[in-house]
Each structure stands twice: as structure tokens, then as C-alpha cells.
C-alpha positions in Angstrom: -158.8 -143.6 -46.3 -156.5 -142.0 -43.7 -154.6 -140.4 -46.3 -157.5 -138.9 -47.6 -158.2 -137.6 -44.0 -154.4 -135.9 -43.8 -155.2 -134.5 -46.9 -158.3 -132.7 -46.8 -156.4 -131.4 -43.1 -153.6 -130.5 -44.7 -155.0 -128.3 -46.8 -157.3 -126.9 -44.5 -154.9 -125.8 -42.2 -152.6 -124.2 -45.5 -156.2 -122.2 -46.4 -156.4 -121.1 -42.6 -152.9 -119.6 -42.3 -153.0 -117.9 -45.6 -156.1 -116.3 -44.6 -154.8 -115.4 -40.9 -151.8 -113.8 -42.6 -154.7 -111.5 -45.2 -155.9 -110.7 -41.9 -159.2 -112.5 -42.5 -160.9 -114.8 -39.6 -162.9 -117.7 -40.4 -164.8 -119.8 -37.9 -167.0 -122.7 -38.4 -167.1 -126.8 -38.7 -165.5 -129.3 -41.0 -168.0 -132.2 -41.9 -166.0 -135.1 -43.1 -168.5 -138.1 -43.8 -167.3 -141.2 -44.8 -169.1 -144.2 -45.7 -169.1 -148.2 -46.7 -170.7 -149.2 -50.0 -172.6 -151.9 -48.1 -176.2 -152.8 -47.0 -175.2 -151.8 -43.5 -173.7 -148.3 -43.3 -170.7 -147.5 -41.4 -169.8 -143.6 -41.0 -167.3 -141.6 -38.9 -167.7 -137.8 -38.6 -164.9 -135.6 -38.0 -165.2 -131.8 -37.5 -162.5 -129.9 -37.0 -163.0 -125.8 -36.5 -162.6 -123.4 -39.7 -164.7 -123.9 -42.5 -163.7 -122.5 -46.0 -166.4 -121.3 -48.9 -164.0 -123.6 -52.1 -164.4 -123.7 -55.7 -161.7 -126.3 -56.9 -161.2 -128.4 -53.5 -161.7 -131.5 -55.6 -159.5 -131.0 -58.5 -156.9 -130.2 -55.6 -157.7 -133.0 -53.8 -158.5 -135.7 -55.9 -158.6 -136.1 -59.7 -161.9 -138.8 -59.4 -163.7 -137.0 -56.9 -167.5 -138.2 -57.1 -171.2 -136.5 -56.4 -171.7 -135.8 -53.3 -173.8 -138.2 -51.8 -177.1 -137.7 -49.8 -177.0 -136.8 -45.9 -178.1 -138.6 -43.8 -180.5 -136.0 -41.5 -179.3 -137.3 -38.5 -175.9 -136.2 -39.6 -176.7 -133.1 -41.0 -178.9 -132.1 -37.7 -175.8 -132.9 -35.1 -173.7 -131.2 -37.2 -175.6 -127.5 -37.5 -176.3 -128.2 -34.0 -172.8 -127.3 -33.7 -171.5 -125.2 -35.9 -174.3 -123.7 -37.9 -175.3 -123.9 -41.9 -173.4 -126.8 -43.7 -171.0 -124.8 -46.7 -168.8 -127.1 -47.9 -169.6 -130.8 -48.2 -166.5 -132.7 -49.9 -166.6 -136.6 -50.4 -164.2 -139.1 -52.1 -163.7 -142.6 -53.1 -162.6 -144.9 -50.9 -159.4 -146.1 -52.7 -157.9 -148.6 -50.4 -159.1 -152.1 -49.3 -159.4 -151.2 -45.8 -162.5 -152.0 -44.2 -164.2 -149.8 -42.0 -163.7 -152.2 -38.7 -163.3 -150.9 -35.2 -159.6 -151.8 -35.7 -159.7 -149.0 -38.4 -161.7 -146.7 -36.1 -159.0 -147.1 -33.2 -156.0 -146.2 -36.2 -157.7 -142.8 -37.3 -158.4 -142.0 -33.5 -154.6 -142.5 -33.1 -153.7 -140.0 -35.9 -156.8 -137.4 -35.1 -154.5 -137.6 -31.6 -151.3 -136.9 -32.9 -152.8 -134.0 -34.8 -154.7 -132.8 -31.5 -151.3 -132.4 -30.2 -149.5 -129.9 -31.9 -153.2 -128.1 -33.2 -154.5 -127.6 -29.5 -156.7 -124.2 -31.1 -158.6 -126.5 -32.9 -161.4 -129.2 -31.6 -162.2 -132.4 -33.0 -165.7 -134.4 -32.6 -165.5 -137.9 -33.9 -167.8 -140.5 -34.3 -168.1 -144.1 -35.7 -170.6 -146.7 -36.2 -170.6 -150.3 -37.3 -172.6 -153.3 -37.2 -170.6 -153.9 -34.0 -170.1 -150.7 -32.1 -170.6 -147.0 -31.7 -167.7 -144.8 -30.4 -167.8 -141.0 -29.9 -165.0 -138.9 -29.0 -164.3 -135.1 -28.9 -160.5 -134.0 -28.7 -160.1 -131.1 -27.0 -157.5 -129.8 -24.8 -157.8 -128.0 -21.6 -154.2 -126.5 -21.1 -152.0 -125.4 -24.0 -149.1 -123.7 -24.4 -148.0 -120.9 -27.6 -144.9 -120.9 -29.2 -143.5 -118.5 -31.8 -141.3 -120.2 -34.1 -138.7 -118.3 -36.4 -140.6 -116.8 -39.5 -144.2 -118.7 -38.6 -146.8 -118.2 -37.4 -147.9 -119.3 -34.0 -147.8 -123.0 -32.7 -150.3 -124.1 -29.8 -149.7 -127.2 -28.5 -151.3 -129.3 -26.2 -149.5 -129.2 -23.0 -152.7 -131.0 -20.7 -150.5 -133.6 -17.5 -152.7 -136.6 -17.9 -151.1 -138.0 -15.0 -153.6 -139.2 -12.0 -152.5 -136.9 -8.8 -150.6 -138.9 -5.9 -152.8 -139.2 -2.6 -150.3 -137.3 -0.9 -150.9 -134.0 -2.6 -153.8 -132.3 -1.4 -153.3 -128.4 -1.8 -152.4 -126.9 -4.7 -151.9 -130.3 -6.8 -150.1 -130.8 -9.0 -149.4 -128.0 -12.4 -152.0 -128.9 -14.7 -149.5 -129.0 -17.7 -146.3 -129.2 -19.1 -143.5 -126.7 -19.8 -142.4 -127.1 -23.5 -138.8 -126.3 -24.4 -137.9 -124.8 -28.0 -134.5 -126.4 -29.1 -132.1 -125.1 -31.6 -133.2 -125.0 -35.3 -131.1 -127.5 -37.4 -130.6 -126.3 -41.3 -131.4 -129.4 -43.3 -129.6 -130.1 -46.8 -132.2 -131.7 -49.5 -131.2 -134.8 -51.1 -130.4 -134.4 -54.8 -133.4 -137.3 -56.0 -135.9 -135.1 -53.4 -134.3 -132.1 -55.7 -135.2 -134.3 -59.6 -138.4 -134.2 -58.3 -139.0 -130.3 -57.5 -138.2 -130.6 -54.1 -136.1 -126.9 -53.5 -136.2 -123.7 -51.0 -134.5 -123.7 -47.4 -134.9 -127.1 -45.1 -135.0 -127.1 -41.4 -136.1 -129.1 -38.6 -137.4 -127.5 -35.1 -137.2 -129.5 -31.9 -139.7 -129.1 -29.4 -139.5 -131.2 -26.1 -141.9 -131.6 -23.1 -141.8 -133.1 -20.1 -144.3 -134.2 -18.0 -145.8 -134.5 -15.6 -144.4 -131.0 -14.4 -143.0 -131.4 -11.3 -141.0 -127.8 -10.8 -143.1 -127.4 -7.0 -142.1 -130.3 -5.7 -138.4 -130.3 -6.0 -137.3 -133.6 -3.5 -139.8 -135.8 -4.9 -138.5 -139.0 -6.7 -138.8 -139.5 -10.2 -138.6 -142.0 -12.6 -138.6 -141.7 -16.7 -140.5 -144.8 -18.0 -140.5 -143.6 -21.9 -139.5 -141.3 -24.5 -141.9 -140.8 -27.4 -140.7 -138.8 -30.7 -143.6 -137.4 -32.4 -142.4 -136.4 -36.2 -145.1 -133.7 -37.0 -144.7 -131.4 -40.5 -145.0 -128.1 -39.9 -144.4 -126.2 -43.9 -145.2 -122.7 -43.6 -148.0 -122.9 -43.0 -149.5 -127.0 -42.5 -149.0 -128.5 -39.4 -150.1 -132.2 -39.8 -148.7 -134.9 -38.4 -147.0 -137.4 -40.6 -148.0 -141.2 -40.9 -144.8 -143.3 -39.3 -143.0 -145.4 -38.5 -139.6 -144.0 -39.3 -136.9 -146.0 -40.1 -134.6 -143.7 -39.3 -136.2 -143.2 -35.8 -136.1 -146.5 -34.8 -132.7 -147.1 -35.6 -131.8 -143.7 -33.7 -131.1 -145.5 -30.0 -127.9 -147.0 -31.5 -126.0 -143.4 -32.8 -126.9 -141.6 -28.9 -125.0 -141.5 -25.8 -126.9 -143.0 -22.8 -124.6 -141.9 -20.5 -125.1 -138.1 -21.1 -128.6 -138.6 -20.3 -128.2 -140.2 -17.0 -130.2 -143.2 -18.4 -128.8 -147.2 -19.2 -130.8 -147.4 -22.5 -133.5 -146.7 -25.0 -135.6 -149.9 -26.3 -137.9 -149.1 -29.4 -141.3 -150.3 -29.8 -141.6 -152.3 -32.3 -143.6 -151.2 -35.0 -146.8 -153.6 -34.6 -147.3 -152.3 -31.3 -147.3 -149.0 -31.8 -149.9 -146.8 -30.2 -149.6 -143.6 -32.0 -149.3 -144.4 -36.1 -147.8 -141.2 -36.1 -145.1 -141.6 -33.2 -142.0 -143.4 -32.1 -142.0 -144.7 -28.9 -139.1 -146.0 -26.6 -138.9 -147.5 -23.2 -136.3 -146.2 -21.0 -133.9 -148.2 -18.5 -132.5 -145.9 -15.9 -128.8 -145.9 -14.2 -130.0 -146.0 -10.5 -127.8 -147.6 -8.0 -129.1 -150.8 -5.4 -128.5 -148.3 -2.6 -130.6 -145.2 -3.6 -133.0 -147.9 -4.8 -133.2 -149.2 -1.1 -133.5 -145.7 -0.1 -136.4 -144.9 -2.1 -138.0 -148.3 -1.2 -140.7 -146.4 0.6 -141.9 -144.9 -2.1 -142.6 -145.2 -5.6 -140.9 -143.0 -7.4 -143.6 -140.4 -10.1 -143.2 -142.2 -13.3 -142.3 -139.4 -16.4 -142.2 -139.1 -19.8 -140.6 -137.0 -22.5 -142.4 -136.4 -25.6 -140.5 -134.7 -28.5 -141.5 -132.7 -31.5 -139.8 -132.5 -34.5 -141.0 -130.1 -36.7 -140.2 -129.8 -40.4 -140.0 -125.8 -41.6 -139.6 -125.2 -45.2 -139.7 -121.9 -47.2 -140.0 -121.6 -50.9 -139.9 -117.7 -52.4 -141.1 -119.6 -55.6 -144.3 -121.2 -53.9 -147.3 -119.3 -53.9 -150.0 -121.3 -55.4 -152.3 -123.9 -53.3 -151.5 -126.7 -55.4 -147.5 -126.2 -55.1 -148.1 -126.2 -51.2 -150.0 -129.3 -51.3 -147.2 -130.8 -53.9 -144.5 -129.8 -51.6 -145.7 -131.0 -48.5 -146.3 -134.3 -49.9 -143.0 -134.4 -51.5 -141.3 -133.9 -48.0 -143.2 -136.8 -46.5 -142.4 -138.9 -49.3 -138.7 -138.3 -49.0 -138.3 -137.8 -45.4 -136.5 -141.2 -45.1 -133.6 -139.7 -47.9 -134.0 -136.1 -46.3 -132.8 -137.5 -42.4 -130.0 -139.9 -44.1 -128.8 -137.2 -45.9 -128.8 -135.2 -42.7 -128.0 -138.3 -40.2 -124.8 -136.8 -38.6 -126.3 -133.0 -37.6 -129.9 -134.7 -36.9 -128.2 -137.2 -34.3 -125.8 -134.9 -32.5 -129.5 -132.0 -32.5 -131.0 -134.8 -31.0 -128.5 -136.0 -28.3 -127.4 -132.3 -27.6 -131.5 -131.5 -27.1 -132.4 -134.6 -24.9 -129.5 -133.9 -22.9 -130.8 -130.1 -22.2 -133.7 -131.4 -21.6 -132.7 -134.8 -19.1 -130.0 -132.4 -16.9 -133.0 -131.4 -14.9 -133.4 -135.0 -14.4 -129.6 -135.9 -13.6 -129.6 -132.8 -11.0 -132.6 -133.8 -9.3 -131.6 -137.8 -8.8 -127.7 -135.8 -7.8 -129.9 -133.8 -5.0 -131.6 -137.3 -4.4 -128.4 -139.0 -3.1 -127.7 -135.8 -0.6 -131.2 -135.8 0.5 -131.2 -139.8 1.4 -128.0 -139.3 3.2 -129.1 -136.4 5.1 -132.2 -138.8 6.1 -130.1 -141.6 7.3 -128.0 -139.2 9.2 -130.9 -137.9 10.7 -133.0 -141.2 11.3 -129.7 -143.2 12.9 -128.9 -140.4 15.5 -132.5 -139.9 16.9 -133.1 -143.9 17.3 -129.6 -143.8 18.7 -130.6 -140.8 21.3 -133.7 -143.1 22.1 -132.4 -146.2 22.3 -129.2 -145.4 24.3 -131.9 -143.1 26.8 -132.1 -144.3 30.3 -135.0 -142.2 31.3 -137.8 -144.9 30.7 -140.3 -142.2 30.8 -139.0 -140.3 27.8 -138.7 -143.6 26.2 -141.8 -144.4 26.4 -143.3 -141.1 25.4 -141.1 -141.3 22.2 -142.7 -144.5 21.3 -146.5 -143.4 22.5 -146.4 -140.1 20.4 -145.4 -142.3 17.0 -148.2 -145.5 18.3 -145.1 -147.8 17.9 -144.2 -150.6 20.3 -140.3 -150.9 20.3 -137.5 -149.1 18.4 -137.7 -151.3 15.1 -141.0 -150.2 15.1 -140.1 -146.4 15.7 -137.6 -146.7 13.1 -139.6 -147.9 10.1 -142.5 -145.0 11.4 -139.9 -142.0 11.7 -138.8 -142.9 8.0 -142.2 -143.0 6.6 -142.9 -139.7 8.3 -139.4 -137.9 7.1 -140.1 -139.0 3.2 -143.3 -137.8 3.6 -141.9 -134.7 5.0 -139.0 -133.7 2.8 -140.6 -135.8 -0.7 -143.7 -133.5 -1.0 -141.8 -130.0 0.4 -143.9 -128.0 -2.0 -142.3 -124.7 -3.8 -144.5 -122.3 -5.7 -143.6 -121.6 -9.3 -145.2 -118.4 -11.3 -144.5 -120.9 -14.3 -146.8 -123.3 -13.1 -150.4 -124.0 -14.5 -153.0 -124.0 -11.6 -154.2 -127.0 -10.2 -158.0 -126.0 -11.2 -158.4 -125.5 -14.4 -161.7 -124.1 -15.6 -164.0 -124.9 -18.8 -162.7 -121.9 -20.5 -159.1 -123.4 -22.5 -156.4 -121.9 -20.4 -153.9 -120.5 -22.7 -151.0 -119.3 -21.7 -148.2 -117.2 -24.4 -145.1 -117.8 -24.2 -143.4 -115.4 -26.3 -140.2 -116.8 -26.3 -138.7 -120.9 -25.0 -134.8 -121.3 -24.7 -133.3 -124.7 -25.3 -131.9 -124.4 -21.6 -134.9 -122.9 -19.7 -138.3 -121.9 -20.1 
């Protein structure tokens, strides 16, 4: 049933972009409605924005396409609520086995994520009941970020720091979103069996890498990266839906990199049971941090990170015009994306490495300026508990150990190092690059005309 989902999505979105690039706008609700041949009913509703008047959307789609059934009024009701006169009502069989259990709800919430990610312009109102439960979501985004890729159109993606705000920061908080980073394109060769099978045009693969959450204002803060999660997305001019993982070739990818460019120990995948995105490869990170900086930090935790990386497939075919020849091809590429990255395994791993590295330096400079920051601090911290402790004006003493409420020089020691981390860790730079920290209902977008691979 998901496929069918990334289908009707998929060719959504290729009706959308052809229509952007006639100069026509289309606005409007998706109803997607699908039900359990049972006594009790089950149903999820999904409505994505742009709505499309179709004539052959089932022949396109699938080749056993059924009568629509009957709406339920409740449905129909929430539905124009929302987005006005229903146009287009498409059902399909259910062709797999699946049943519609809240383990199967939680799997397409996973995907409609994924494809919330890189579709930010477009919000998602899902629903599902069984027998058992009743879950609604809506994904929406609050920050998101444009990008212009080379011979696209543009890309919003969703750049919103989900990351709860330390108690130490009070004003301005922390940037309410990431900073995404356009990488180098990679020219991909197509594997001759892809090629039997009408695979042809020009292959490429777009990285796309964000970090968060952003931490650009507070420059001496500690930071750890906890995991790295590679989110395989296909973008063919002009679809942009995420792909349904895992990758084989994804998981085996921590054993062709260099940790130590990276500043990290090592990359442990997740293994494929426990993964929380279907569409997503995730991996845990163990960091190269000495026992003495760890000491040093000790009095703090350090802000846990994570990397999340897009790789975006871009494919041009002069030869490709028709609807169905965009839906064929994009399902060809997903069926031989396995062959396509072996094919490519050499250029895709040294992309890869080269663009985690770009992206990690920040990450390597920052601990670097760690080190010189904790020795500056133990520099600082032994010579005034040596100007106190070797004082023999009782008075001053005293007053030293009144104004930080302590009761002897151990005591004064462990306060005056609380106070200098809290003093130098959340220094707080302004950056114009920076979201605010108050974000209001209106979706904040912000264009970014043009990312480089070593700065944004």
C-alpha cells in the first residue's frame, strides 16, 4: 500500500513542476482514502497541497484500478473544510497482504516524514483509525530553507532545530534552524542491464548536508555528534520523493571512509529492523575525544548534534516528455539504484568522504579551539586560587570566599570553574545567517540563492 502512496506522490509532484514551468499555479488538497475490506473500517487520510483536474490518472497509475467507492461524509466534510470542492477522487486495490495495524500506520508516518523533509512547500494532514486507535498528524514545517540546484527547479527543505533549548540560554535562543550546505554534483555512469531496460539520458547525484542544531552564535560551546543519518531522496527533474530503503550500499558505506579525516573514531549502522525512518540510513557516531578534555568538559554536557545528508538523484532525458515515460523512468532508477551506486562505488565514496569532511571541519576547528579554551581556563583558575590561597590578608580572604558563598578554597575552586564555563561556554555572537529565535505562524522562508560546499 505504501507504494501506491509514493506513486500517486510521485506523480503529483511531476504534474506540479510541469505546470510551474507552463507558468500555471494550482492550489488545492489531495484526498487519498484508503480502506480495509472488513466489517470494521480502518482509513487514513492524507492531503498533500496541489490538486490536479486528470483524465487518465488510473491507466497511469494502475492497470486494475476500481470504482470509486462511496465517502464517507465525515470524510468528505473535514476534507472541504480544508481545502474546498473535492475534484479528483482516485482509489486502488489494496495489493499487498499488509494489514492496516498501527504498526503499518507508524511505517507510512515514517515515509510521509521523509517526504516532509525535502517538500517543506507542501503540508500533510494524516489521519488513521482502527479498532484500536486513532492517530492524527499534520506535517508541516515552520523554518525552511531554498535551494537552486543546477538546471531545476527550486528545492525547499525543511530546515526546523528540533532540539529542546539548554536552560542556560535565555536571550536570543538558539537559531531556529539549520544551515544546509550544497556539495559538489557527482556525474553518475548508468549500468549497462539499467541501459536493456530503457534506462538512458545524463545521471547525477546532488549532495545536500545539514547540521544541526545550529550553533554558529555560540562559538565556545561544547559539542558532541551523536549520529549521522543519510537520507537517499529522488529528485528526476521534476519528482522529488523519497525512496523506500534500506540501501545495501549505504550500510556497507562506514567500511570504504576515513574516520580520521572527520575527526570521529567510527560510524556503527543501524541495523535494518530498527530503523526509524524506512526511507533513511542511520549511523551512530564514536568520537576521538581525549580523557583530559573529557575531564575538562566534566562540568558540562556537551550539545549533542547530528548530521543529516541528502542525496539527491538528478536525471535529464531530451527524449522524455510524456507523463508515462516520467513515471517509467523514475521507477526504473529506484529499481536499479543498488546496480547504479556499485557501478559508481569508487566516485560515490570519495563524494561522500570529501563532503562529510567539508562539512565535519567546522566540528574539528571548534573541539581544536576547545583544547585552547580549557587551557586558558586552567591557567586562569590555578593562578587566582593560588593568589587566594597564598594571601595573608585574612580579610581579603575571607571576602573572596563570602562574594562566591563558599567555605574554604576547594570549595572556591569548584565555584570559580562553574562560573568561568558558564562565562566563556555560552559567549553569544550574533550571525545575520541565523534564523530568529521566535518564529511566527507565518512559514519563515528564507532564499538562498546560492550554497558552497565550503560555506553557506
Amino acid at each position: 500500500m505504501l507504494q501506491e502512496i509514493q506513486r500517486v506522490l510521485r506523480l503529483l509532484k511531476i504534474l506540479r513542476r510541469q505546470r510551474r514551468r507552463q507558468g500555471v499555479k494550482s492550489t488545492g488538497g489531495l484526498l487519498v482514502l484508503v480502506r480495509a475490506e472488513t466489517e470494521h473500517r480502518r482509513g487514513c487520510t492524507v492531503q498533500p497541497c496541489s490538486v490536479f483536474v486528470l483524465t487518465d490518472v488510473k491507466e497511469i497509475l494502475f492497470s486494475s484500478a476500481g470504482p470509486c467507492p462511496e465517502l464517507d461524509p465525515e470524510e468528505l466534510c473535514a476534507f472541504t473544510d480544508l481545502h474546498g470542492p473535492l475534484r479528483l477522487l482516485l482509489s486502488f486495490p489494496k495489493t499487498d497482504t499488509t494489514p492496516l495495524t498501527p504498526a503499518w500506520c507508524a511505517h507510512v508516518e515514517s515515509f510521509l516524514h521523509t517526504f516532509s523533509l525535502a517538500n517543506a512547500g507542501i503540508r500533510i494532514h494524516f489521519r488513521f483509525k482502527s479498532d484500536q486507535q486513532m492517530v492524527q498528524q499534520v506535517f508541516s514545517v515552520k523554518v525552511q530553507s531554498k535551494i537552486l540546484l543546477k538546471g531545476q527547479l527550486s528545492l525547499f527543505l525543511d530546515v526546523t532545530c528540533s532540539t529542546q533549548q539548554q536552560l542556560c540560554v535565555k536571550k536570543p535562543g538558539w537559531c531556529r534552524g539549520g544551515h544546509p550546505v550544497l556539495g559538489g554534483r557527482l556525474p553518475l555512469s548508468i549500468p549497462p542491464g539499467a541501459m536493456d531496460q530503457g534506462l538512458y539520458g545524463e545521471l547525477s547525484l546532488q549532495p545536500v548536508t545539514l547540521l544541526s542544531p545550529c550553533l554558529l552564535q555560540y562559538p565556545n560551546l561544547s559539542t558532541q555528534l551523536t549520529h549521522i543519518r543519510i537520507s537517499f531522496v529522488l529528485v528526476y527533474s521534476p519528482s522529488n520523493v523519497p525512496l523506500k530503503g534500506p540501501s545495501d550500499f549505504l550500510h556497507q558505506l562506514p567500511s570504504h571512509l576515513n574516520f580520521q579525516e572527520f575527526g570521529i573514531r567510527s560510524l556503527q549502522c543501524f541495523s535494518f529492523t530498527t530503523h526509524v525512518h524506512s526511507s533513511g540510513t542511520v549511523y551512530t557516531v564514536e568520537q576521538e575525544i581525549c580523557e583530559e578534555l573529557k575531564v575538562r568538559r566534566s562540568g558540562g554536557c556537551p550539545v549533542q548534534q547530528s548530521l543529516l545528508l541528502f542525496l539527491f538523484l538528478q536525471h535529464s532525458d531530451p527524449f522524455t516528455s510524456q507523463l508515462f515515460d516520467f513515471m517509467a523512468t523514475e521507477e526504473l532508477l529506484e529499481h536499479h539504484l543498488e546496480d547504479i551506486l556499485n557501478n559508481n562505488r569508487q566516485a560515490v565514496t570519495a563524494a561522500l568522504q570529501s563532503e562529510l569532511k567539508d562539512t565535519l571541519n567546522a566540528q574539528i576547528q571548534r573541539n581544536k579551539k576547545q583544547e585552547k579554551l580549557c587551557s586558558a581556563v586552567e591557567v586562569i583558575l590555578g593562578s587566582s586560587i593560588s593568589i587566594v590561597s597564598n594571601s595573608s590578608n585574612m580579610d581579603f580572604r575571607m571576602a573572596c570566599l563570602n562574594r562566591m558563598k563558599v567555605c574554604n578554597t576547594r570549595e572556591l575552586l569548584a565555584s570559580l570553574h562553574d562560573s568561568m564555563r558558564r562565562v566563556t561556554s555560552w559567549k553569544h555572537t550574533p550571525q545575520s545567517s541565523c534564523y530568529p529565535a521566535v518564529v511566527s505562524e507565518e512559514m519563515l522562508i528564507v532564499h538562498c540563492h546560492q550554497f558552497h560546499s565550503h560555506g553557506h
